[in-house]
N, C-alpha and C positions, 0 to 999 in steps of 0.2 A: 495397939497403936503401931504397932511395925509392920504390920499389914497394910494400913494406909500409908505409910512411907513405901514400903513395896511398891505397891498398886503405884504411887506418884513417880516411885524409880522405874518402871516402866510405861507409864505413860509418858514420862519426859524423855527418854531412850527412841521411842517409840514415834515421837513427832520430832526431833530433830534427828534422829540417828539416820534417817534418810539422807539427810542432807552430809552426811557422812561421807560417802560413798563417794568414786571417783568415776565420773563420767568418760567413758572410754571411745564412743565412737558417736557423731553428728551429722546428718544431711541438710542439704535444701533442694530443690530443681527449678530452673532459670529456664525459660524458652527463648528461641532463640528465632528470629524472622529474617528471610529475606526477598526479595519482591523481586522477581526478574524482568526488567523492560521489555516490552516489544520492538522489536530489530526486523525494517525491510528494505530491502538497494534494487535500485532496478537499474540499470544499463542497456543502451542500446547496443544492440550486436550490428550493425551497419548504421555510422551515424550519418552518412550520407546516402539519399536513393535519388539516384538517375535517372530520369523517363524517356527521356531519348526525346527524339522530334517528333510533335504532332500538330496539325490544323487544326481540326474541330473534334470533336468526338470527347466522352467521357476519359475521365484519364483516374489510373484506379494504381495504387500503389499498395507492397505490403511491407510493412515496418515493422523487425525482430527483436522485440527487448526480453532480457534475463533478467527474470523476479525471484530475489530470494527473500524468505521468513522465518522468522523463527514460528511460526502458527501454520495450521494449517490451510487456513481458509484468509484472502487477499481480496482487497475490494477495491475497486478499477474503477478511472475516468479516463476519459481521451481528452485533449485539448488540440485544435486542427485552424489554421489559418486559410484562410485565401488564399492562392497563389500569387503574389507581386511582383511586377516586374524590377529586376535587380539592376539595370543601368540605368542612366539619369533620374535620383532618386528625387531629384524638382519637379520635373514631368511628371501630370496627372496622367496616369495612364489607371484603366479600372482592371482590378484583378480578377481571377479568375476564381468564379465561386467555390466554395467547398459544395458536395451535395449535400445538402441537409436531409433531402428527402430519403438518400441511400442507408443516411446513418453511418456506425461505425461497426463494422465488423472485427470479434473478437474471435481468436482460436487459442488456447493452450494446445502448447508444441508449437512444432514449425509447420506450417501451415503448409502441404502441397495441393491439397483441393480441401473445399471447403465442406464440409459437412452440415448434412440440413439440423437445425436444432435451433434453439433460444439462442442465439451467436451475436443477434445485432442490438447494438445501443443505440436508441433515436437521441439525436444532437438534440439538448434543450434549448430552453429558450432565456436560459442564465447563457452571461457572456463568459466567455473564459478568460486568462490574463492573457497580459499583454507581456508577448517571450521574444525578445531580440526586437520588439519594438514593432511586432506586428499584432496585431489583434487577434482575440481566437474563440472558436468555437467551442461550447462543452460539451460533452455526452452526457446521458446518464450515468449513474451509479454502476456498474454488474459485482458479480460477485465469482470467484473462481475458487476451487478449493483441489488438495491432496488428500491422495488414504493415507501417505505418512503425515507422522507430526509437524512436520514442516512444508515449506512452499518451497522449491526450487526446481524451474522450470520456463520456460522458453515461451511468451507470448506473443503471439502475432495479428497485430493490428492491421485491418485493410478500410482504406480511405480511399474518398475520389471528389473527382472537382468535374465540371460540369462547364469545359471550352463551347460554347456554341455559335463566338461572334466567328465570322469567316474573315473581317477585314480587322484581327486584334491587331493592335501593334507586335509587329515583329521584336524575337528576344530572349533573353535566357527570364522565365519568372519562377521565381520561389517562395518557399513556403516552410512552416514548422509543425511538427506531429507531437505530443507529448503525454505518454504515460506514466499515470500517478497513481500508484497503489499505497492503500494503508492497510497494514494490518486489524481484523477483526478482532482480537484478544487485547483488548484495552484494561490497564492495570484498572482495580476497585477502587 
């Protein structure tokens, strides 16, 4: 019989004697996220353009804005008003058309001649807002991209309006240009 007391002194040894033992080192692993926004500014580099004096003839201006991203690839609308006359703003006088038919011409960089390529956005035929209280034209969509990871770089928008009355009312008339880029890398 002292063999089964044996045999029971190590099987009870044997199932708690584990639990003996002093636990000397424990892990876990925690992940951890964080989701970086998409960031783009654009500024105009000349917020004023000058045309100087003209009677009739197409009138075609270019406007430099700096786009920066955190992405590499930006995606572009214009918005272009009429040209209105800026003194007695009671007087119906009719503005001076955007061309619609010309479209909008886009360049990345500063633009000194224009290169032939996919460059023009035809104005749609969605209205655009109303900026400083004038009405506005839209472009299409385009899309512009870098080889680096990010967008920073100089674009240059060419617009024009379409003077063809010879008896307009004389006068200073104005108008607004507006580049609006968003980033293509939208958070999931």
């Amino acid at each position: 019989m002292n063999w089964k007391l044996v045999v029971l002194w190590i099987g009870i040894t044997g199932v708690f004697g584990s639990a003996a033992y002093a636990q000397t080192s424990s892990s876990a692993v925690a992940q951890v996220r964080v989701q970086i926004l998409p960031k783009v500014s654009v500024s105009a580099m000349t917020p004023v353009v000058d045309l100087g004096a003209l009677r009739t003839g197409t009138i075609g201006a270019n406007f430099v804005y700096h786009v920066e991203a955190n992405s590499s690839e930006v995606a572009i609308f214009v918005e272009a008003s009429d040209l209105h006359r800026m003194q007695d703003p009671g007087k119906r006088v009719d503005p001076i058309p955007l061309s619609q038919s010309a479209g909008v011409r886009i360049q990345q960089g500063t633009a000194t001649s224009w290169h032939a390529g996919n460059d023009r956005l035809s104005i749609s035929s969605t209205a655009g807002s109303v900026i400083d209280g004038l009405p506005t034209h839209k472009s299409d969509v385009g899309h512009l991209s870098s080889s680096r990871s990010v967008f920073n770089d100089n674009v240059t928008v060419h617009v024009s309006w379409d003077q063809k009355d010879p008896d307009k009312t004389p006068g200073e008339y104005g108008g607004v240009v507006r580049l609006t880029t968003t980033t293509t890398d939208l958070p999931n």
